[in-house]
N, C-alpha and C positions, 0 to 999 in steps of 0.2 A: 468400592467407590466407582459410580461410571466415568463413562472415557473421555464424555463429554468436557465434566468438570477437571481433570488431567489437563485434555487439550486446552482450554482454558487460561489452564496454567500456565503451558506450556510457551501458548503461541499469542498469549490476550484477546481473544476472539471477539470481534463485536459484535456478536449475535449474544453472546452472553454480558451480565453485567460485569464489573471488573474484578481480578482474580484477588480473592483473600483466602487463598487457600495455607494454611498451616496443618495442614495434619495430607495424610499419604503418602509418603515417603516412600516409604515399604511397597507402596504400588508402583509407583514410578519407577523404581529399584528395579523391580519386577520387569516393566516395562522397556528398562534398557538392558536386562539381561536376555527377552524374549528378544532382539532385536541383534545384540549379539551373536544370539545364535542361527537363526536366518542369513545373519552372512555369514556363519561358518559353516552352515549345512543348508544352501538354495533349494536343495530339492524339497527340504520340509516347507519352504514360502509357497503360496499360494500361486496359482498358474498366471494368474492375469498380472500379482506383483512383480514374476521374474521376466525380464524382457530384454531386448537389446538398449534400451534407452534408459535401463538403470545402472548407474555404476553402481560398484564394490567395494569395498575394503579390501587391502593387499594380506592374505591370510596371517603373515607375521603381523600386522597391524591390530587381528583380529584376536589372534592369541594373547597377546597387551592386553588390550582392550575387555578381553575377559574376565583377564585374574583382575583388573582393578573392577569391575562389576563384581563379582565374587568378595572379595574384601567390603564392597559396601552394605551387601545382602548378611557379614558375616556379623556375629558378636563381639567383634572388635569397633563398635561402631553406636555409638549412642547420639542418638535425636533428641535434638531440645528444638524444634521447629517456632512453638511459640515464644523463644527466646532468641530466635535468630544464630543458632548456632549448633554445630556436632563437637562430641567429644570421637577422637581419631586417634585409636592406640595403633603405633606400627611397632614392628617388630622384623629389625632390616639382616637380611644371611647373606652371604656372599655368594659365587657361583657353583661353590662346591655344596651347599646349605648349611654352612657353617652359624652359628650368631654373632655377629661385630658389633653389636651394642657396645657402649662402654661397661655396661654393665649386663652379665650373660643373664639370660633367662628374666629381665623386666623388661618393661612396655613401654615404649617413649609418648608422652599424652601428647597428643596436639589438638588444640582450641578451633576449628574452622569456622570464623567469625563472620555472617553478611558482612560489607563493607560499601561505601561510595554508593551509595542510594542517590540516583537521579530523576527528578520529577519527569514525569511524561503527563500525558489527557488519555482517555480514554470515552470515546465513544456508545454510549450503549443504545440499545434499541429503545424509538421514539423521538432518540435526538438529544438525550440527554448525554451531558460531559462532565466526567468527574476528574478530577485531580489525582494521581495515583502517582506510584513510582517504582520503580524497576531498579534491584541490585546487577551492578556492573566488576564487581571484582568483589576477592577474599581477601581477608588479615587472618593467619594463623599464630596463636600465642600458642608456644610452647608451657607446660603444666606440670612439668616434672616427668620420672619415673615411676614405676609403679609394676612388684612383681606379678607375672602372666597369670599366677591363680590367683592372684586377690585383686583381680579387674572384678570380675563381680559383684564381688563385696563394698569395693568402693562406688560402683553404680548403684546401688541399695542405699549408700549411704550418701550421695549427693541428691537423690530424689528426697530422700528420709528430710534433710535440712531443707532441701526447697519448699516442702511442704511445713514445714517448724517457720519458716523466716513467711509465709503466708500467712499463716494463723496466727503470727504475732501481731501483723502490719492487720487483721482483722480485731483483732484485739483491742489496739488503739484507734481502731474505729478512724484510721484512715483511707479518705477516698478512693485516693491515687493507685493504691497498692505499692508493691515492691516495682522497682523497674525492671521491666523486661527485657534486658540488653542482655551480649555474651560476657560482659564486665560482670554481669550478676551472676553469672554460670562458673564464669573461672573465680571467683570469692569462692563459692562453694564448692567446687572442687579442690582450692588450696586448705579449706577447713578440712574437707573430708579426707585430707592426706595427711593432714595433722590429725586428725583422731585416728588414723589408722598407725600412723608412728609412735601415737603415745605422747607427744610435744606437747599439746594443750587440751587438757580437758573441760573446758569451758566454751569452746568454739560452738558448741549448739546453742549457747544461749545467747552470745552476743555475735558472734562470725565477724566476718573482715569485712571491711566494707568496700565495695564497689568502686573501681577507677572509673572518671570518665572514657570521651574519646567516640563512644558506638552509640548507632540508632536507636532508639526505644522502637519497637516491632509491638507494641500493645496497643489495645485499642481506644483506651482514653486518650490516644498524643493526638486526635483525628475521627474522621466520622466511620472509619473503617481500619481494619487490620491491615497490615502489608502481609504482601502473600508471599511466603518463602518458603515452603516445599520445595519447589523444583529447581530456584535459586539455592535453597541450601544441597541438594542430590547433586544438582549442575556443578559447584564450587568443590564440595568433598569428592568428587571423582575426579577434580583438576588437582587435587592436594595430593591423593594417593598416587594418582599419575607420577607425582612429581616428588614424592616424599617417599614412597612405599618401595621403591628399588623395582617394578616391573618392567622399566622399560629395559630394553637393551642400550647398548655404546652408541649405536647408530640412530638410538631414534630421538629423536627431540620433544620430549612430555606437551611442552604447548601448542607446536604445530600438530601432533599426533591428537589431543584434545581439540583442536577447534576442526579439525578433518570428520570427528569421532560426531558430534556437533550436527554438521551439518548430512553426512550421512544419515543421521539420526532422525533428522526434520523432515528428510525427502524420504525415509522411511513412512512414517506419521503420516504425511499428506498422500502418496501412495496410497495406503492404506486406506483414508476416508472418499479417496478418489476411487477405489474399487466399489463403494455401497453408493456411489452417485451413478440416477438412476433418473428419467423424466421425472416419474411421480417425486423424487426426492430432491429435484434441482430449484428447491424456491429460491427467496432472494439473497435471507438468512445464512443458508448452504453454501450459495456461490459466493458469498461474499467471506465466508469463516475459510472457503480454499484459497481465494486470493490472498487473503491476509496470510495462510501460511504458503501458498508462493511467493509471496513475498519475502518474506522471512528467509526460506529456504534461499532466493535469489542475491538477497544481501549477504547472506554467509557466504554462498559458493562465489561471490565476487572477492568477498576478502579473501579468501583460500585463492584466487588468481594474481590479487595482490602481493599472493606471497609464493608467491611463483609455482603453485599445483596447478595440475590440467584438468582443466573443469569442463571439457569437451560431454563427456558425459554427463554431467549436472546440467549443461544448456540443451540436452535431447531430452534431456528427463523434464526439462520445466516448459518446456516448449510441447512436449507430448501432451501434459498434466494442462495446461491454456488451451490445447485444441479439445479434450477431454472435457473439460468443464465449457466449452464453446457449444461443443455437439449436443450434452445434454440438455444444456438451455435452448439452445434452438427447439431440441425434439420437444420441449416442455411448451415451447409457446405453438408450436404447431398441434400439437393435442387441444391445448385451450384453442388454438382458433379453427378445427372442424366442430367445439359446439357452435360456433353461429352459421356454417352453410345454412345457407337455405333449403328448403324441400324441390323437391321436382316441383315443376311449372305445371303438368300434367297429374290432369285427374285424383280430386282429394274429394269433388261432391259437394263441395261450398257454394251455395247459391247464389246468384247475381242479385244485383240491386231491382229493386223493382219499382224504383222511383220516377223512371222513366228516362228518356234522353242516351247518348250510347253508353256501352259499359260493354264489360269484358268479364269471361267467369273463367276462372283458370282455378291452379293447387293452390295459388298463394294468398286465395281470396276473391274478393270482386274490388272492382276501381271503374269511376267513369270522368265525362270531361267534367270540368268544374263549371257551376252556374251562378247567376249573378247580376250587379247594376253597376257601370262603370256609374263613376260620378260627375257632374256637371260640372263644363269648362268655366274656368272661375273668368271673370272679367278683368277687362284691364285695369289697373289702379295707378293713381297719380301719388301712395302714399309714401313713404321711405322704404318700405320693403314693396316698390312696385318697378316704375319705369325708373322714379331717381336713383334709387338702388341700381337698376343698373346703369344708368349713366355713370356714375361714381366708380362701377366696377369697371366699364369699357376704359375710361379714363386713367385708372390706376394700373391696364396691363399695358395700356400701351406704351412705347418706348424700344429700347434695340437691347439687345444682349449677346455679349461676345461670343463666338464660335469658338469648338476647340481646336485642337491642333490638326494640319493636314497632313502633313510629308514628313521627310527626317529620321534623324537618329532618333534612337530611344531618348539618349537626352537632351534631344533638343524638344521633343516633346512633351518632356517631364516639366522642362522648362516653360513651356507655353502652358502647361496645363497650371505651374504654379499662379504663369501670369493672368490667366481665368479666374482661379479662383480666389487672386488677390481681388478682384475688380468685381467678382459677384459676391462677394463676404458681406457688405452691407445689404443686399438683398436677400439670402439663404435663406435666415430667420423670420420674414415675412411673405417671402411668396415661392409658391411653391414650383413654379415652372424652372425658377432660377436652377434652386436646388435641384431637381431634375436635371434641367440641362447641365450642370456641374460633373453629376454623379455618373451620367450614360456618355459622359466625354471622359474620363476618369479608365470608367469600364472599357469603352472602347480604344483606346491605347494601350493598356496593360494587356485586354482579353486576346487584341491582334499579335500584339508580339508574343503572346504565349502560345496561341495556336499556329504560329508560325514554328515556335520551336525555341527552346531557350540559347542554344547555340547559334544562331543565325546572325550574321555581324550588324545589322541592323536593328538587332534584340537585344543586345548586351551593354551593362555597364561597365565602362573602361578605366572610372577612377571613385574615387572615396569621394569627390564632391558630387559625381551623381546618386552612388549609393545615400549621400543626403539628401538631394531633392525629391529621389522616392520616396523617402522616411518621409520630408514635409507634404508630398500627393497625398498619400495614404493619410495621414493629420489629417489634412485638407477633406480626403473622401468622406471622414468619419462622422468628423463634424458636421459635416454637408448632411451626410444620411439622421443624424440625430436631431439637426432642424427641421427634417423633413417630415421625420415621424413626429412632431410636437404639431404640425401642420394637421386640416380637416381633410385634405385630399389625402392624405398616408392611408386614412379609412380606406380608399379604394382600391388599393393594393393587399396583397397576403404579404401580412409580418416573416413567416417564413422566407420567401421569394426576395425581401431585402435584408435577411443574416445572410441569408445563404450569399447571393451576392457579397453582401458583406467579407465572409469567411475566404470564398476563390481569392477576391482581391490579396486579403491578408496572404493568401499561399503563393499567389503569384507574385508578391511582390519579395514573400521568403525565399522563391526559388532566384529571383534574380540577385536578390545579394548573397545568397549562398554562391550561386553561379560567381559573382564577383569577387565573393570572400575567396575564394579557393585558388581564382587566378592571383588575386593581389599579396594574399598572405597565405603560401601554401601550407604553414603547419594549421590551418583549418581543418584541409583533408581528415586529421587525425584526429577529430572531435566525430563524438554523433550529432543528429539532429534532433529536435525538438519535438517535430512533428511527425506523422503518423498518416500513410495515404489512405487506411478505413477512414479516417475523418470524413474525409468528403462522401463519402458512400449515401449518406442521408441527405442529402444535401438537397434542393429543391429549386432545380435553374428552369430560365424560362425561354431566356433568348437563346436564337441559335448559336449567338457565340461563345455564349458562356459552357452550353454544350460542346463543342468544339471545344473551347479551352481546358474542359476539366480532363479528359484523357491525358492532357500533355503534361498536368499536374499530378494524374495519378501513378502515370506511368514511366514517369523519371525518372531515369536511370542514377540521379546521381544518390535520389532519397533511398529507393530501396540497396543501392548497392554500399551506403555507406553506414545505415543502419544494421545489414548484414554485418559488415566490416568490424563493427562495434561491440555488435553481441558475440560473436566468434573470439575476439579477442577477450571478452570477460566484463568486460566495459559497458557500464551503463550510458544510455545516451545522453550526453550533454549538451549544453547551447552554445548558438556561436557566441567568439569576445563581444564583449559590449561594445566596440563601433561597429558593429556590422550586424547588430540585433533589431529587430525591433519585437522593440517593447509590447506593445500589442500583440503581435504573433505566438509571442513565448508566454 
């Protein structure tokens, strides 16, 4: 089975469609025994996989960890995949290797049932979403006893009835079929213990019939199968963990399972992060790594949550971001040396010989352009002439408020609200207003930010200023959105006013973050929302906006407190809702 369709499984990759895998078990098996053993023995791993920025497994963690892989690869171990569940014979010794069964020399069955199936989407390539859903825990029913040599004979004989209760339900010629649940798994295994004891010999022709309670995992409930391979491998390695007696006194099956987990992930992605390569970095690629840094990211935050040191899991996933950074770059700089151009010099392409100047170079020939300007139109007396603009001179004239000169920041926030109370009826029809609204907006915010956010004449001092910025910014927005609905917007680059746009939104985050953190110091202990690459693309025009974006980019309080966050294990969060805005986040 390729590795692709595994990973898949694994991780729901949106480069593929969504995962209906029921059958591989055995390989996945596989797959977490080969992984096991790489961290009991690094030198067999691969040079580039072993590093400083990969953690480990604590070798007694790994010895656990073994025998319960070992138990799953073994023939105590029966797959029913397309019914959503394993049959899990254990057979528990003490320290000496004693048997403490209650009963020596039988098998205790247990049922390991999918369970608490939750809907998720899933995106696949083109843009289409499908409806799927993800197992989040096991139900184990207990199934009786059963002596160590006649486990086989009883697997012979619950496949035997499974196939009997099919061809009956084809028999009467219904649609539906039998239901595919582990209620229909444990019926036929309570038959096939009663034929093996001899209690009822009739159980093949009628059997017991099926409790509710479990998902139907078949593919008439829906347009597809649910996929439980590696949900069902995932759950029976948390059962034997916790049921099979490997662990020792000291170790805790759940936490040692969800550590085992995501060691496992940052395995995998490693791995697919060793064959990324320029030619192999398309968009497909870099998008199937993210998804599983991600994954990997959200487990090693719950393992922080639960108080493990995930110092090495934040160097591994930070390595694995700069990895797949470098090879997309290298991939787009391959594609863009095919468009250099050629030398300027000597290719042997002849000029124009049309006459008038011209130039013969590598790149071709080129000359001045020729032509008839066209004749000055006259003046006209019609509505699109001189009245036209009478009409127009008459409609600009009049006075418009200035914005703010001196002052504190919020005195000027102030002024500026009072501007844009008094040009709000003009915004929407002319364009100078809005204009002058927006480059009075800009320049307030853009000066005190290229002054410096700490500067006492730059700072907000209470929660009713942190409001009147929130209403500017409304104010700015709207103001930019009347402007673009405007004929004059054409004369400007769309770019040139998000970008704008965007600074404003940053500077106006940096000043109530600046404000949050004085007023309500359990801020400090949040992350932030935003990202100082943002601005990197970004397209300013005036000099001050230039001037301002350094002091945005290079704020000390943004990268030092998104550091702060990711070191402690902590995703970045946002500030409390009075000190948000909504726009920014």
């Amino acid at each position: 089975m390729g590795v692709t369709k595994l990973l898949s499984s694994i991780f729901s990759l949106k480069s593929q469609q969504p995962a209906t895998l029921q059958e591989g078990e055995h390989a996945l098996c596989d797959l977490l025994v080969k992984f096991l053993h790489e961290q009991d023995n690094p030198a067999t791993a691969s040079t580039d996989a072993v590093n400083t920025a990969t953690p480990r497994l604590p070798p007694e963690d790994v010895q656990t960890l073994a025998k319960a892989a070992d138990r799953l690869c073994s023939n105590r171990v029966a797959w029913f995949p397309t019914f959503g569940c394993a049959l899990l014979a254990l057979q528990r010794f003490d320290e000496a290797g004693l048997d403490v069964q209650l009963l020596p020399g039988h098998l205790a069955l247990h049922l390991v049932c999918l369970d608490d199936w939750q809907f998720s989407m899933h995106s696949s390539p083109g843009g289409n979403i499908s409806h799927t859903s993800s197992c989040a825990s096991n139900t184990s029913l207990c199934c009786g006893l059963v002596p160590a040599g006649s486990f086989p004979a009883l697997l012979q004989a619950v496949h035997r009835l499974i196939e009997q209760r099919r061809q009956a339900k084809v028999k009467d010629h219904t649609k539906s079929g039998f239901q595919r649940t582990p209620s229909f798994i444990q019926a036929v295994i309570k038959d096939a213990l009663a034929q093996q004891q001899q209690q009822q010999q009739q159980y093949h022709e009628q059997g017991s019939m099926p409790r509710g309670g479990f998902t139907d995992v078949g593919l008439h409930t829906g347009g597809m199968p649910r996929a439980t391979a590696w949900p069902l491998v995932q759950q029976t390695f948390q059962v034997v963990l916790e049921q099979a007696g490997v662990c020792s006194d000291h170790q805790e099956p759940r936490s040692l399972f969800q550590l085992a987990m995501a060691h496992f992930e940052l395995w995998l992605m490693q791995g697919e992060l060793q064959q990324l390569a320029p030619h192999t970095a398309t968009t497909a690629t870099l998008t199937d790594c993210m998804v599983m840094l991600g994954s990997v990211a959200s487990k090693a935050a719950a393992l922080a949550m639960a108080g493990h040191d995930v110092a090495g899991f934040e160097a591994a996933c930070r390595a694995a971001r700069q990895d797949m950074e470098k090879a997309s770059a290298q991939r787009a700089l391959q594609a863009a040396h095919q468009f250099l151009l050629p030398a300027a010099a000597g290719s042997g392409i002849a000029s124009s010989s049309s006459g008038g100047n011209s130039s013969n170079s590598g790149l071709g020939t080129w000359r001045l352009p020729q032509g008839m300007l066209p004749a000055a139109a006259a003046p006209q007396g019609s509505a699109s002439g001189l009245d036209a603009a009478k009409r127009a001179a008459a409609a600009a004239l009049g006075s418009l408020p200035v914005g703010p000169s001196n002052g504190t920041l919020g005195q000027q926030l102030q002024q500026l609200l009072q501007q844009a109370s008094a040009l709000s009826s003009k915004t929407s029809s002319c364009d100078t207003a809005a204009l002058l609204l927006l480059s009075s907006i800009e320049l307030v915010l853009f000066s005190c930010a290229a002054a410096g956010f700490h500067h006492s004449g730059s700072r907000l001092t209470c929660e009713a200023e942190v409001q009147l910025l929130e209403q500017v910014v409304d104010a700015y927005r709207a103001a930019l959105l009347s402007f673009k609905a405007t004929r004059a917007a054409a004369a400007l680059l769309q770019v040139q006013l998000r970008s704008a746009e965007v600074l404003v939104l940053w500077v106006a985050y940096s000043f109530m973050d600046d404000a949050a953190r004085r007023l309500l110091p359990v801020v400090g202990s949040y992350g932030v929302g935003l990202h100082w690459t943002d601005l990197q693309r970004t397209a300013l025009q005036w000099m001050l906006r230039v001037q301002c974006q350094p002091t945005c980019c290079s704020t000390a309080w943004l990268t030092s407190r998104f550091t702060a966050c990711t070191t402690q294990g902590r995703a970045p969060s946002a500030l409390p809702t009075s000190m948000q805005l909504s726009a920014a986040t």
